[in-house]
CHARMM-style PDB file with segment names, atoms N, HN, CA, C and O in Angstrom:
ATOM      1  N   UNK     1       4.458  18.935  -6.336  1.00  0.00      PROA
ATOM      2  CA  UNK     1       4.302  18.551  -4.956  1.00  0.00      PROA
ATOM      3  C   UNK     1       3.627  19.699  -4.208  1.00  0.00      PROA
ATOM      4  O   UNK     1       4.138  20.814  -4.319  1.00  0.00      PROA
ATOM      5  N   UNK     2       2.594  19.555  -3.501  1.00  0.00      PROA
ATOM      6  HN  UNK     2       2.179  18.650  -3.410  1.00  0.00      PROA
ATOM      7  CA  UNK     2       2.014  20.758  -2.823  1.00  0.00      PROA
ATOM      8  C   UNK     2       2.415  20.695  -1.313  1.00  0.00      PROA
ATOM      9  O   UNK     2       2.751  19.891  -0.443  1.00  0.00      PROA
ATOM     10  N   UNK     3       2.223  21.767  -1.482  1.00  0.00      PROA
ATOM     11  HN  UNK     3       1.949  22.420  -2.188  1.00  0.00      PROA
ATOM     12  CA  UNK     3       2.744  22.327   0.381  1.00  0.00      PROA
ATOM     13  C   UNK     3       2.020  21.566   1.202  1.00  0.00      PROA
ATOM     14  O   UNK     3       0.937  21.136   0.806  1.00  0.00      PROA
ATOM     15  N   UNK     4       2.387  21.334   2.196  1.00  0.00      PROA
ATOM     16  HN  UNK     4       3.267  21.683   2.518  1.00  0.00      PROA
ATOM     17  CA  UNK     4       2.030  20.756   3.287  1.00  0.00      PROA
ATOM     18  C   UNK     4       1.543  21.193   4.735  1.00  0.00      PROA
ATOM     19  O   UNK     4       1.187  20.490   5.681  1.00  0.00      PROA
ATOM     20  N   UNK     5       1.637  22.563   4.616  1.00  0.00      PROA
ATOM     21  HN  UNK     5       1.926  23.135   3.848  1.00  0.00      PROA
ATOM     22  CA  UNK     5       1.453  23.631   5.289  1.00  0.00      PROA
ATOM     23  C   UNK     5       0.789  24.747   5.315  1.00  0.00      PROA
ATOM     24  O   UNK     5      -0.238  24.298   4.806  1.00  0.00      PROA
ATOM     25  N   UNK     6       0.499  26.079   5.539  1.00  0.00      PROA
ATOM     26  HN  UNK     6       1.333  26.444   5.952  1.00  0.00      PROA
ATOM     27  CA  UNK     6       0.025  27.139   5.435  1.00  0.00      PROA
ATOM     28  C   UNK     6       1.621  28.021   5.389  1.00  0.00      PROA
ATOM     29  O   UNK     6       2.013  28.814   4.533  1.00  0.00      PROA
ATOM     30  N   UNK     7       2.203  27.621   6.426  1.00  0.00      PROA
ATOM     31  HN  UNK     7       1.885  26.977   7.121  1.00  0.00      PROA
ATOM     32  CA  UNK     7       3.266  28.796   6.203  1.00  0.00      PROA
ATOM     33  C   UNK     7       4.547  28.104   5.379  1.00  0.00      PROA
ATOM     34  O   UNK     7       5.471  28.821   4.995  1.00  0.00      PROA
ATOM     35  N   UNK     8       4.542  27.059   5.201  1.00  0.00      PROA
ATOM     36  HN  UNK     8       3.792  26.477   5.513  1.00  0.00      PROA
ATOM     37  CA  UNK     8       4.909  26.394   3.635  1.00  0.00      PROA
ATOM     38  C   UNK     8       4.535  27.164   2.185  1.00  0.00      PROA
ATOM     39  O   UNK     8       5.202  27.750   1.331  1.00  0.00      PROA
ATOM     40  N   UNK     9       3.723  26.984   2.288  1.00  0.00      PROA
ATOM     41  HN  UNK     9       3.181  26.509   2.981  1.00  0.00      PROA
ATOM     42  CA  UNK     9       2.648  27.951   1.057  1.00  0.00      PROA
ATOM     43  C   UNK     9       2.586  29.671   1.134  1.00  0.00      PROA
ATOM     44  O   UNK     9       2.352  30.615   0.379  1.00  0.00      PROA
ATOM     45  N   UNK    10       2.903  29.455   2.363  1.00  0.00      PROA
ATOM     46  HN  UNK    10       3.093  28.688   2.976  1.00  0.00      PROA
ATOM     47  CA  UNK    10       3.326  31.185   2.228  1.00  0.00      PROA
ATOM     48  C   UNK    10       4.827  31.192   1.836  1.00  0.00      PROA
ATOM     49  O   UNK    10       5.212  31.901   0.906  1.00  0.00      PROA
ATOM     50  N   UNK    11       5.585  30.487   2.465  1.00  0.00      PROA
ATOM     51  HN  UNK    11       5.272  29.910   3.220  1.00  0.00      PROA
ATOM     52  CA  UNK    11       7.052  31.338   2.326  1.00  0.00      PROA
ATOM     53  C   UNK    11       7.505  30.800   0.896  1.00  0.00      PROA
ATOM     54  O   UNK    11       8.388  31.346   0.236  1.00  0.00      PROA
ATOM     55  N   UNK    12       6.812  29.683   0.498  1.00  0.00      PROA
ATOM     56  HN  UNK    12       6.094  29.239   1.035  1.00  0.00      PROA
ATOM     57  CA  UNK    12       6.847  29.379  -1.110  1.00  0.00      PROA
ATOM     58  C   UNK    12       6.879  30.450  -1.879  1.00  0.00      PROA
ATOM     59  O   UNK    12       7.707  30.785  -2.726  1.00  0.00      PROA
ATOM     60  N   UNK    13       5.474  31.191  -1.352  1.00  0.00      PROA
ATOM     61  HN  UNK    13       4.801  30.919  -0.664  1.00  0.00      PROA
ATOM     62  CA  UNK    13       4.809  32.536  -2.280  1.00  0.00      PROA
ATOM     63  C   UNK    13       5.254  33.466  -2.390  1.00  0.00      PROA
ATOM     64  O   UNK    13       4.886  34.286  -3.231  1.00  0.00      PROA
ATOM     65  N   UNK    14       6.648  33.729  -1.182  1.00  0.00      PROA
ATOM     66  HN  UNK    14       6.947  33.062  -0.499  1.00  0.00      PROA
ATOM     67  CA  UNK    14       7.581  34.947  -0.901  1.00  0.00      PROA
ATOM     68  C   UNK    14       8.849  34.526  -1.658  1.00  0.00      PROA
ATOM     69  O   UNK    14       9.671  35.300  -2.148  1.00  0.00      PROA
ATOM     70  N   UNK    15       8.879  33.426  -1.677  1.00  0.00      PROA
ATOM     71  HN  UNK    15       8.210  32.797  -1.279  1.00  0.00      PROA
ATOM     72  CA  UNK    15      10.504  33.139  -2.401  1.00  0.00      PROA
ATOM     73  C   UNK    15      10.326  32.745  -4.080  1.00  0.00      PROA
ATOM     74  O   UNK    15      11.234  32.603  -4.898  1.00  0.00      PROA
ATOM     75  N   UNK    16       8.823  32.619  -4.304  1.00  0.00      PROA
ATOM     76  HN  UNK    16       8.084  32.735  -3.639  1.00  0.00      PROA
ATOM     77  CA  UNK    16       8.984  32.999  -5.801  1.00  0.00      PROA
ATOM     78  C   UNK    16       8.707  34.157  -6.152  1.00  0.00      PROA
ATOM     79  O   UNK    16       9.231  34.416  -7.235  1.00  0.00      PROA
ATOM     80  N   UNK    17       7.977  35.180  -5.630  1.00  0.00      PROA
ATOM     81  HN  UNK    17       7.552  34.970  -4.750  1.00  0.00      PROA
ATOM     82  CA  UNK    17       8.151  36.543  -5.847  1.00  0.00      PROA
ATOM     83  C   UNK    17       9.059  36.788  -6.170  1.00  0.00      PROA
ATOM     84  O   UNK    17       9.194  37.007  -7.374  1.00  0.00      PROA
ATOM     85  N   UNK    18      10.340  36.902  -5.167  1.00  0.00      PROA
ATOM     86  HN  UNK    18      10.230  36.724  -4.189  1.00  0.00      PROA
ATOM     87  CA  UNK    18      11.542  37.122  -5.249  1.00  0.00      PROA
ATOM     88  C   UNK    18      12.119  36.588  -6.578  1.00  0.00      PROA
ATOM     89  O   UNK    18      12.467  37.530  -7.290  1.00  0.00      PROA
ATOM     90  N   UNK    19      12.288  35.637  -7.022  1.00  0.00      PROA
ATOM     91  HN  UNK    19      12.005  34.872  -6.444  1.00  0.00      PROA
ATOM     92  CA  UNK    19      12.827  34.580  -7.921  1.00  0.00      PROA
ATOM     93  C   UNK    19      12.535  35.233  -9.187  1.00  0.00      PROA
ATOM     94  O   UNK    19      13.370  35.305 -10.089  1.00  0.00      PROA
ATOM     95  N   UNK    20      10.942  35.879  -9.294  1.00  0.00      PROA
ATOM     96  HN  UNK    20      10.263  35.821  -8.561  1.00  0.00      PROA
ATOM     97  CA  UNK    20      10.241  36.469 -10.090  1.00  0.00      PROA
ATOM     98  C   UNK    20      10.733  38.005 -11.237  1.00  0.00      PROA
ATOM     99  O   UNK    20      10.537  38.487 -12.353  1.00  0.00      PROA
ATOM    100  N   UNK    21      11.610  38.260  -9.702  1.00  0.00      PROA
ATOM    101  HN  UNK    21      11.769  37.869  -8.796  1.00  0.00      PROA
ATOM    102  CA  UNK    21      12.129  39.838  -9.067  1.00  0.00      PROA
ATOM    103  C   UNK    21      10.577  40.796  -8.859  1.00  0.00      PROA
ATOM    104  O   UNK    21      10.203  41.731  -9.568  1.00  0.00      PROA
ATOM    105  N   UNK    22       9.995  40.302  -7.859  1.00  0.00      PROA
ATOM    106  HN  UNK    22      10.298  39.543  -7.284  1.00  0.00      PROA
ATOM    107  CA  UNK    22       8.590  41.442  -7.673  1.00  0.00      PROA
ATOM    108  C   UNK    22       9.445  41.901  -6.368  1.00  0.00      PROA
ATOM    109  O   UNK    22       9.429  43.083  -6.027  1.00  0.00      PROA
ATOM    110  N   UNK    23      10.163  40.966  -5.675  1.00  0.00      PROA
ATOM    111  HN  UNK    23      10.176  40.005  -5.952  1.00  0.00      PROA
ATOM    112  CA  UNK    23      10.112  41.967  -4.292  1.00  0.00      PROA
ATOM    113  C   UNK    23      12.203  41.372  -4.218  1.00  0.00      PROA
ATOM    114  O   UNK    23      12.805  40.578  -4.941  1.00  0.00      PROA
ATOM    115  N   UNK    24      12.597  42.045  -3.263  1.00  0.00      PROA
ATOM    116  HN  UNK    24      12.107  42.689  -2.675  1.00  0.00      PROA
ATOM    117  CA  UNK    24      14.156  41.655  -3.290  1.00  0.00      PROA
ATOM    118  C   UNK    24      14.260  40.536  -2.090  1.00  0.00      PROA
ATOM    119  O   UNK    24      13.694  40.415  -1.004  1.00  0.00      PROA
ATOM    120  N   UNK    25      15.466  39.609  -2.953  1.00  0.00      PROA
ATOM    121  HN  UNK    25      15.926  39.707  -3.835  1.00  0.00      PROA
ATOM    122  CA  UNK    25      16.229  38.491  -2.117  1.00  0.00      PROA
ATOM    123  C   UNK    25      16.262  38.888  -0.570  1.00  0.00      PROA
ATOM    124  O   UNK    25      15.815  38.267   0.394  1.00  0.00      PROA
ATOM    125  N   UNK    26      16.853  39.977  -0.622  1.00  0.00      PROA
ATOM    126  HN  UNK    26      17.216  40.482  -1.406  1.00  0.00      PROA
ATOM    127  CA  UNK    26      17.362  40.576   0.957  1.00  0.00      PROA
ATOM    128  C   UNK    26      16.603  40.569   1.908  1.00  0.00      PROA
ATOM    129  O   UNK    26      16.921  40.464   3.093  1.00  0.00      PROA
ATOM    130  N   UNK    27      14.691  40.770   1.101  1.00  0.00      PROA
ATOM    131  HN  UNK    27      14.433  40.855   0.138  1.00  0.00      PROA
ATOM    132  CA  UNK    27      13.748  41.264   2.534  1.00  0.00      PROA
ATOM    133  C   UNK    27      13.443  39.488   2.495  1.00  0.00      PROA
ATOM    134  O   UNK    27      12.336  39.384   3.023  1.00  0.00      PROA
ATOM    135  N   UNK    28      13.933  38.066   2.108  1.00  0.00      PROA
ATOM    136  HN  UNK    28      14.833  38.151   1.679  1.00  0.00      PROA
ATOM    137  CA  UNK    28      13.710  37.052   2.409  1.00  0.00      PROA
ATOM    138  C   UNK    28      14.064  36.656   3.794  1.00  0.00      PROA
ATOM    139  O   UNK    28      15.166  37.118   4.089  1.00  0.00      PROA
ATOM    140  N   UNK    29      13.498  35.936   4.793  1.00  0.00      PROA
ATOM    141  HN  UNK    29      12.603  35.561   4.554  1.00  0.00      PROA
ATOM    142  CA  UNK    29      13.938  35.514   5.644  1.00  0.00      PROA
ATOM    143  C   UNK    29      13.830  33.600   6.060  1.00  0.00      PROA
ATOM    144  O   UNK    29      13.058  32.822   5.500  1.00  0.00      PROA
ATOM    145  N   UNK    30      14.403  33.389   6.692  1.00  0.00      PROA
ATOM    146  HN  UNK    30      15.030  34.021   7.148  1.00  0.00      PROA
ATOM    147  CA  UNK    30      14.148  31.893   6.986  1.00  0.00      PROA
ATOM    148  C   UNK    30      13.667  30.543   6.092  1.00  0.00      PROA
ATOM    149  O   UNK    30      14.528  30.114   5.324  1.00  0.00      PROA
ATOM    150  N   UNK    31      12.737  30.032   6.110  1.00  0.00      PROA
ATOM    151  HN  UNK    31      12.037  30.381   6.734  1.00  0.00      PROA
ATOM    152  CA  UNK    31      12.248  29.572   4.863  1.00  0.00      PROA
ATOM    153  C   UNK    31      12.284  29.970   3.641  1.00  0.00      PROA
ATOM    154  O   UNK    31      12.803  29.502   2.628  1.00  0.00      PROA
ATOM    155  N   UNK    32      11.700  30.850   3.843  1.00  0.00      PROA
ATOM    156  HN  UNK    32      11.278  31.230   4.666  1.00  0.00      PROA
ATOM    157  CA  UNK    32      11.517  31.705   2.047  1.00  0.00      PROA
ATOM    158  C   UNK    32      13.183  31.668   1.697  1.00  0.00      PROA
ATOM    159  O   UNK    32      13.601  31.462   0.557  1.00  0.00      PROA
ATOM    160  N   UNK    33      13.601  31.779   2.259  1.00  0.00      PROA
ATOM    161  HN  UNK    33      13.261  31.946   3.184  1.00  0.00      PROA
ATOM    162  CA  UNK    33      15.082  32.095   1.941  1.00  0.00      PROA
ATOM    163  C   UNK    33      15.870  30.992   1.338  1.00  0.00      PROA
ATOM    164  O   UNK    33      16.346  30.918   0.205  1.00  0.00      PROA
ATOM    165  N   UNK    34      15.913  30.130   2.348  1.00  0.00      PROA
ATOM    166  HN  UNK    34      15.527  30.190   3.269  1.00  0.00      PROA
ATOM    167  CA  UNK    34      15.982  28.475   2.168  1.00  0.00      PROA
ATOM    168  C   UNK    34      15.148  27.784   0.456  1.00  0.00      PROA
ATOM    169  O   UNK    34      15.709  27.080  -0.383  1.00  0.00      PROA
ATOM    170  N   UNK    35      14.334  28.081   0.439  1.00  0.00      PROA
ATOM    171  HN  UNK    35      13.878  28.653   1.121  1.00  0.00      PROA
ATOM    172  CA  UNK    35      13.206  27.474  -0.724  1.00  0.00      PROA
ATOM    173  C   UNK    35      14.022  28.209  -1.847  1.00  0.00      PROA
ATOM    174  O   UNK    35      14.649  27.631  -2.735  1.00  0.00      PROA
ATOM    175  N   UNK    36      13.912  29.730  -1.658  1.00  0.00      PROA
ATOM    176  HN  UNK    36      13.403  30.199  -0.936  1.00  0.00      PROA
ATOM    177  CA  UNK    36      14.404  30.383  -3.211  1.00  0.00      PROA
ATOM    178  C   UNK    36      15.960  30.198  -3.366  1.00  0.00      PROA
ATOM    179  O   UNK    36      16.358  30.689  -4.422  1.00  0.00      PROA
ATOM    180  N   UNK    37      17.033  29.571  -2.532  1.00  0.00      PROA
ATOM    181  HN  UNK    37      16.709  29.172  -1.674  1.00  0.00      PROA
ATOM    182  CA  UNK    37      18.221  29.094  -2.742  1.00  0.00      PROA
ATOM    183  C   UNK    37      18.099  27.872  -3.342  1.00  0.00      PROA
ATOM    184  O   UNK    37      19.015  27.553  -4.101  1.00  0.00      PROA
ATOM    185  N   UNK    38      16.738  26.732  -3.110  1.00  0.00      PROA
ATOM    186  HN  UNK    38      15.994  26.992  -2.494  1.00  0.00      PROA
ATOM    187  CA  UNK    38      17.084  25.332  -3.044  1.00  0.00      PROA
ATOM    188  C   UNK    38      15.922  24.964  -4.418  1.00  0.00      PROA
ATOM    189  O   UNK    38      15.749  23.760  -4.602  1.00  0.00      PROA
ATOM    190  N   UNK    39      15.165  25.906  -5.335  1.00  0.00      PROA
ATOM    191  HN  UNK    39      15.306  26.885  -5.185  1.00  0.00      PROA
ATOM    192  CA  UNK    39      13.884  25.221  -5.621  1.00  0.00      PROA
ATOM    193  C   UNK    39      14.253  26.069  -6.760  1.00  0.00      PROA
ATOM    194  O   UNK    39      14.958  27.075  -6.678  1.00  0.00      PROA
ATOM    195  N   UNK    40      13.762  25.624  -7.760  1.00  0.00      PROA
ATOM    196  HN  UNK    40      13.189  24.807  -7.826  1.00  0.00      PROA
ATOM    197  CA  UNK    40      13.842  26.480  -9.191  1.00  0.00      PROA
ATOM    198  C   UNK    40      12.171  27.245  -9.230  1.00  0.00      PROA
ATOM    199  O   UNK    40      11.385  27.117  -8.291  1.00  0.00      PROA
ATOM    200  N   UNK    41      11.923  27.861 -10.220  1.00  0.00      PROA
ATOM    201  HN  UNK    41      12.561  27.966 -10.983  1.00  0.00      PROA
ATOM    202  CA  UNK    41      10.969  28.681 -10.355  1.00  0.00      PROA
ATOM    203  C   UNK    41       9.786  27.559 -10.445  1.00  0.00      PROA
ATOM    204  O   UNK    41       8.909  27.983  -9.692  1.00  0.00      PROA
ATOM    205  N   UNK    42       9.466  26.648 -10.866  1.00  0.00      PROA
ATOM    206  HN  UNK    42      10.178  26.303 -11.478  1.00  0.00      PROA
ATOM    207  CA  UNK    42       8.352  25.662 -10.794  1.00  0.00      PROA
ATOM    208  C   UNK    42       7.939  24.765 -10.005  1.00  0.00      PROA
ATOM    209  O   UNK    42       6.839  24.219  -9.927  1.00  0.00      PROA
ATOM    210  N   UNK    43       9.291  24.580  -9.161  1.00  0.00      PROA
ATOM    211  HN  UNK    43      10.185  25.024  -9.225  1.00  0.00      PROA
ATOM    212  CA  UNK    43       8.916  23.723  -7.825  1.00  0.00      PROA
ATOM    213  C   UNK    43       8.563  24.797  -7.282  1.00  0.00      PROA
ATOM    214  O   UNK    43       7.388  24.445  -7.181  1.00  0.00      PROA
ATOM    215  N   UNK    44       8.564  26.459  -6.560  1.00  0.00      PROA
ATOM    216  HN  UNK    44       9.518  26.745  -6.642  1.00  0.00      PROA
ATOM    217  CA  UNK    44       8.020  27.008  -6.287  1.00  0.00      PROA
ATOM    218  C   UNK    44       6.752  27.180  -6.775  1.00  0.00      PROA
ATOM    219  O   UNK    44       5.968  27.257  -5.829  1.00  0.00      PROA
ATOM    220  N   UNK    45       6.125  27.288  -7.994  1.00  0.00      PROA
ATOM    221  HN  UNK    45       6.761  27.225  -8.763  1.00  0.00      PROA
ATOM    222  CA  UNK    45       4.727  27.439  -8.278  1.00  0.00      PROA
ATOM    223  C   UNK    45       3.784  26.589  -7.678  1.00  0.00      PROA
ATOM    224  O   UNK    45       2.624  26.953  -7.480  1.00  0.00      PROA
ATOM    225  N   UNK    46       4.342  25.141  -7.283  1.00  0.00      PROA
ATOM    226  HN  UNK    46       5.284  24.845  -7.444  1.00  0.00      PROA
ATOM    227  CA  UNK    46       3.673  23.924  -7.369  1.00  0.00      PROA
ATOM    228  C   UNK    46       3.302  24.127  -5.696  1.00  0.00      PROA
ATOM    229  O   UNK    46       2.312  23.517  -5.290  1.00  0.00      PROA
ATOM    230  N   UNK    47       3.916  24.797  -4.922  1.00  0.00      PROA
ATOM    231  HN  UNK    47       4.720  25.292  -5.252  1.00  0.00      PROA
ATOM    232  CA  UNK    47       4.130  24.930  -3.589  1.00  0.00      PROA
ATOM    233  C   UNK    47       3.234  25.810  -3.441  1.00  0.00      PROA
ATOM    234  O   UNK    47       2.209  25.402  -2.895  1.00  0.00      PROA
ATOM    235  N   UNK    48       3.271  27.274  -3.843  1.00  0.00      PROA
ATOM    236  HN  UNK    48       4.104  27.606  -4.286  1.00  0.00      PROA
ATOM    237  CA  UNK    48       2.699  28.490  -3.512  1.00  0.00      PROA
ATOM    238  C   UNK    48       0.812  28.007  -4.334  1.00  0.00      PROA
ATOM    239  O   UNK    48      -0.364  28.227  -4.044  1.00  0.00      PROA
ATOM    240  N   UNK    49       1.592  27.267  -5.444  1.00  0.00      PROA
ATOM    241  HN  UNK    49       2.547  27.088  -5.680  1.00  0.00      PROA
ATOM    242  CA  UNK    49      -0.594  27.934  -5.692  1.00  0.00      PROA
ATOM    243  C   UNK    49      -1.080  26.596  -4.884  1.00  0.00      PROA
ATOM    244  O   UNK    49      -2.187  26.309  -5.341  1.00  0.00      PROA
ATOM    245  N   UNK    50      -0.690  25.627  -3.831  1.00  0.00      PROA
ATOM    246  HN  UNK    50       0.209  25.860  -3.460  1.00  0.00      PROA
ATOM    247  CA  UNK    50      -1.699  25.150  -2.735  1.00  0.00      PROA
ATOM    248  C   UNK    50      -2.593  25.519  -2.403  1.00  0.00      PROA
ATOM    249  O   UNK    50      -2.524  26.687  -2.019  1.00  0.00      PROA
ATOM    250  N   UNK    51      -3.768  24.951  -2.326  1.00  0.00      PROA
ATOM    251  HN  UNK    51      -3.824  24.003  -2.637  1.00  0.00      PROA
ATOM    252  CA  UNK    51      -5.264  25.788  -1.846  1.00  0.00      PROA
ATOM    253  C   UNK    51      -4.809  25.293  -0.109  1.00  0.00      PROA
ATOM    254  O   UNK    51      -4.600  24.276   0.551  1.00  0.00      PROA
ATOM    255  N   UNK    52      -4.842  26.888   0.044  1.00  0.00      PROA
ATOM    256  HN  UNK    52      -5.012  27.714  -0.492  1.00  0.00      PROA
ATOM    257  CA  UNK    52      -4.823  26.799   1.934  1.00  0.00      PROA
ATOM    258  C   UNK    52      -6.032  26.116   2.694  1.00  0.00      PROA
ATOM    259  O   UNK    52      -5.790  25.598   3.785  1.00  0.00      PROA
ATOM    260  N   UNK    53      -7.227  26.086   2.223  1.00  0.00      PROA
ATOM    261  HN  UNK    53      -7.423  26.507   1.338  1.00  0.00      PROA
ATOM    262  CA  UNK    53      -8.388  25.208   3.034  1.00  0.00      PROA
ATOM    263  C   UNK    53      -7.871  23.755   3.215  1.00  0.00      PROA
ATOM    264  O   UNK    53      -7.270  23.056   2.399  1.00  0.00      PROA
ATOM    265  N   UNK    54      -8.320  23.428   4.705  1.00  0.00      PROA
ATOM    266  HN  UNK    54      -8.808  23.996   5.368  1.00  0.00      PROA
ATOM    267  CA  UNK    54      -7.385  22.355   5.447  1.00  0.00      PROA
ATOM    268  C   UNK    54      -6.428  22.164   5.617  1.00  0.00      PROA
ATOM    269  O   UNK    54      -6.211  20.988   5.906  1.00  0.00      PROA
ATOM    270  N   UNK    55      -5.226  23.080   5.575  1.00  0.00      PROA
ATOM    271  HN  UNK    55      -5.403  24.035   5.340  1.00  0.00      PROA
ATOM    272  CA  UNK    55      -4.035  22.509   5.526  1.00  0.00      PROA
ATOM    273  C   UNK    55      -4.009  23.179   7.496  1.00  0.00      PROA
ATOM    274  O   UNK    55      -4.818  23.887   8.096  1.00  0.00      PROA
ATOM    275  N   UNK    56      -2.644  22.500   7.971  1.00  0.00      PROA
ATOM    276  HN  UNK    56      -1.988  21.925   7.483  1.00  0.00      PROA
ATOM    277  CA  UNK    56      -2.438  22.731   9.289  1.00  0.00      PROA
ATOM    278  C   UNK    56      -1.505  24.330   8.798  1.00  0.00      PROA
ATOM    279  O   UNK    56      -0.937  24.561   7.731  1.00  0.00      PROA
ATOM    280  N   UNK    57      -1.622  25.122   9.889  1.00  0.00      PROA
ATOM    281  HN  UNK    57      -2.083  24.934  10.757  1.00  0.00      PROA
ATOM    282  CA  UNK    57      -0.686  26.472  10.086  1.00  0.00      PROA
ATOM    283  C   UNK    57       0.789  25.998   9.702  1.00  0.00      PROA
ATOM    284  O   UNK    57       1.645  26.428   8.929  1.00  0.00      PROA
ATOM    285  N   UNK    58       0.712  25.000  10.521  1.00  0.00      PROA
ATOM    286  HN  UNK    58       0.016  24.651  11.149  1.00  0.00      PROA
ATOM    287  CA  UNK    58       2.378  24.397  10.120  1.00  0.00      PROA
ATOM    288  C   UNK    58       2.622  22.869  10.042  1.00  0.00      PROA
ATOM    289  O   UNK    58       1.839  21.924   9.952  1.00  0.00      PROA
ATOM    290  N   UNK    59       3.583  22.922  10.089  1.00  0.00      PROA
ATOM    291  HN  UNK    59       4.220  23.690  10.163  1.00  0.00      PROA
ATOM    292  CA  UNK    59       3.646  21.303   9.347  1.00  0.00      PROA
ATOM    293  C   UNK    59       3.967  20.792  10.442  1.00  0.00      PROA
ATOM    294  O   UNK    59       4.740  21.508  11.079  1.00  0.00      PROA
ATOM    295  N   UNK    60       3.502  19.192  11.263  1.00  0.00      PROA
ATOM    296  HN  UNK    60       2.874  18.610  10.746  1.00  0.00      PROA
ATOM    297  CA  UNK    60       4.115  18.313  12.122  1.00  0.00      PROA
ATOM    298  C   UNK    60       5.209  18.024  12.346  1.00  0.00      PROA
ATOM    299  O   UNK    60       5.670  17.697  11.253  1.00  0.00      PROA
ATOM    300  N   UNK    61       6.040  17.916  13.162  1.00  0.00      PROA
ATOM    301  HN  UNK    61       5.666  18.182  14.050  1.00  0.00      PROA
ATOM    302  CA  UNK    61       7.242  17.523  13.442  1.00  0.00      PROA
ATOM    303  C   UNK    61       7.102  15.691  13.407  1.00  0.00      PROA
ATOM    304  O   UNK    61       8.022  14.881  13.290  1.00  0.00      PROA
ATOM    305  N   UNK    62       5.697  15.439  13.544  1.00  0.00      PROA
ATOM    306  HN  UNK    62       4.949  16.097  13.639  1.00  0.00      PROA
ATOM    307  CA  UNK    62       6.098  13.863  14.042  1.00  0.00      PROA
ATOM    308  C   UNK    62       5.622  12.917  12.858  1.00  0.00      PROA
ATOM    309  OT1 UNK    62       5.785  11.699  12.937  1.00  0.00      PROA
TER     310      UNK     62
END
């Protein structure tokens, strides 16, 4: 499933780092945080390698 977002696809990219162990759980915040509690290591891949051209900054509420 690909991101739907830009900062989807980023905090994807921060919470599999983490998951990875490149960077620590602790400096996670908000999303990223949320994703690497709720997503195993491949639903993260599928998220983070999104090609960012066209996507919105953030995702719609409506």
């Amino acid at each position: 499933m690909p991101a739907t977002s830009k900062a989807q696809q980023k905090a994807a990219g921060a919470a599999l780092s983490a998951k990875r162990g490149e960077t620590k759980k602790s400096e996670l915040k908000g999303a990223s945080r949320e994703m690497y509690d709720s997503m195993n290591e491949k639903q993260l891949e599928e998220f983070a390698e999104t090609k960012r051209k066209g996507l919105p900054d953030k995702k719609s509420t409506h």
